[in-house]
N, C-alpha and C positions, 0 to 999 in steps of 0.2 A: 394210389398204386400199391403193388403188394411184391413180396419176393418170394419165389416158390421152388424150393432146392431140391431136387431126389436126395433120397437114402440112400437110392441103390439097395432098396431090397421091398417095391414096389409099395411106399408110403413119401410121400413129399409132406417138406416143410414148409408151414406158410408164416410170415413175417409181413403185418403190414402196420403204418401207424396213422390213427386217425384224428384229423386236423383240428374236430370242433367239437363241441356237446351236441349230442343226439344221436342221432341212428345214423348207424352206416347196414346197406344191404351186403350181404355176402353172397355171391354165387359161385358155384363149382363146377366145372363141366368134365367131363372127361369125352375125348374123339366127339365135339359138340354138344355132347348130351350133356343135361345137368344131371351129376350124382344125387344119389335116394337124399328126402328132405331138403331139398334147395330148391328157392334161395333162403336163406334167416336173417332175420333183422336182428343186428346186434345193438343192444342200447350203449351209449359212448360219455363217459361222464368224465369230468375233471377232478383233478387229486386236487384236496385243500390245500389252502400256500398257506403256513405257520403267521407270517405276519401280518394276515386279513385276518385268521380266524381268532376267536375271542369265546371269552366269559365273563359270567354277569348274575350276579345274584344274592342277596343276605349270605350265604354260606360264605361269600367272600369276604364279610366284611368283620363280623363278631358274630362268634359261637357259645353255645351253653353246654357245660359237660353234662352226660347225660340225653339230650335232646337233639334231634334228626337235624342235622343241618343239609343243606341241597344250595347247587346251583346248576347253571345250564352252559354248557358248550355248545359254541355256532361253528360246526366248522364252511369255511367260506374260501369258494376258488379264487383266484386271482379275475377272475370276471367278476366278481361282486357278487355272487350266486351263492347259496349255499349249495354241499353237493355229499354225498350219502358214500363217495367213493373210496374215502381214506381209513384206516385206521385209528379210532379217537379212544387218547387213554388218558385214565385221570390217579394221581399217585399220592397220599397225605402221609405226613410223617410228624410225630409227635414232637417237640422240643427236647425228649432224649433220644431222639432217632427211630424212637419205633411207629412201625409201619399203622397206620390209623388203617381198616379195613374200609372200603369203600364200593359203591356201585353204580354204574356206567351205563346206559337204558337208551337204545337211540329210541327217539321218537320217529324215525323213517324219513323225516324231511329235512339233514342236517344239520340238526340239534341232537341235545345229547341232556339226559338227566343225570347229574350226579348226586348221591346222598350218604352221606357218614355221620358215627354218632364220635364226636370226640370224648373220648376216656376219662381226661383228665385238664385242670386247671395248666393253664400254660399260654403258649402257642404252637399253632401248628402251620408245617408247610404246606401248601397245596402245589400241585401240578397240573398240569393239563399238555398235552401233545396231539397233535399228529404226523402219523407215520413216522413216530419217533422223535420229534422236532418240537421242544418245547411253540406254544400259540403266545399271540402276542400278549404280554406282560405278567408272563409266568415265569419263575414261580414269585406264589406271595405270601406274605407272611398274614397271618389271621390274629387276633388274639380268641382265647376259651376261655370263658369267666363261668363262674358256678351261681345258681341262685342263693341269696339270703334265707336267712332260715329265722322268720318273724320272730322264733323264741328266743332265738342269741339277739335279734335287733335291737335299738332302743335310739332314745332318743334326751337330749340334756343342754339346758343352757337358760337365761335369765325369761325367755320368751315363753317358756311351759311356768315359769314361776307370780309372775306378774306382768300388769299390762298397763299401757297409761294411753289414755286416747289420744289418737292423732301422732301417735309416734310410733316408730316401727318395734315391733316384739318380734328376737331374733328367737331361735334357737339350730341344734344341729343333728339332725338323723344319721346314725351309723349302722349302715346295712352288713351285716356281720353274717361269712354263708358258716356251715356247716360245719366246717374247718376252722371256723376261729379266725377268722382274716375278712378284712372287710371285702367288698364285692360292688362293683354299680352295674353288676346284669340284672339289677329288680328294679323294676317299677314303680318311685316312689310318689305316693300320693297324700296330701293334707288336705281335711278340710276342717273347717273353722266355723 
């Protein structure tokens, strides 16, 4: 059903609210007739509920300064649907407060790309909302580790010096980035 108020100055107001996802028909008639362009099919979607919807991706987990981190927001109605109707925002912010720059791309079916390059060695917060409402298990904290820098790395201990068979030859790799501080954002590999 719908409510339809005169102005009083020959334009009525209409007010209706509709019960489910999908189409509702709208028609208009005036002294029986229907008015120009009627009837139209209004598409009928549902707004996200904050505590269905979610995110999910490496960006959330550990980042590298320097290098594109991403993840994806679902936004998801309270029917289990995902649904395209809400506003989805996504907000990062450095360890001294400042604003990490970020981008937000729907895919058109409810999801959401998000990608930023974090600046700097730290952590950072992430965000994620709809319709203003933090989604469920936001916000989070990340860490941002920087790569090694093979010329500052090295490696030291009694198992680069000598070896005796059948026994274990230790030694220890210190992956040292840029900055002089060690780092486990690299990938360390041996072989023998």
């Amino acid at each position: 059903s719908c409510d339809v108020q005169p102005n009083g100055d020959g334009t009525y107001a209409v007010t209706f609210v509709p019960e489910k996802r999908g189409e509702v028909i709208v028609e208009v008639s005036m002294d029986g007739e229907p008015i120009k362009d009627m009837p139209v099919t209004v598409p009928v979607s549902i707004l996200a509920d904050p505590d269905a919807s979610f995110a999910e991706g490496a960006g959330l987990e550990r980042d590298i300064v320097g290098q594109e981190a991403s993840f994806v927001i679902s936004a998801v109605a309270n029917d289990g649907e995902l649904t395209t109707a809400s506003e989805v925002t996504a907000a990062i912010v450095d360890d001294a407060g400042s604003e990490v720059p970020c981008d937000v791309q729907p895919n058109g079916d409810g999801t959401y790309n998000v990608t930023f390059v974090p600046e700097k060695r730290g952590d950072v917060i992430v965000e994620a909302s709809v319709d203003g409402q933090p989604i469920r298990d936001m916000p989070v904290t990340v860490p941002v580790d920087i790569l090694s820098d093979p010329s500052q790395s090295y490696a030291e201990g009694p198992g680069l010096e000598h070896g005796t068979v059948s026994h274990d030859a230790t030694f220890t790799v210190f992956a040292v980035a840029a900055d002089g501080e060690l780092t486990t954002a690299s990938e360390v590999t041996v072989a023998i």
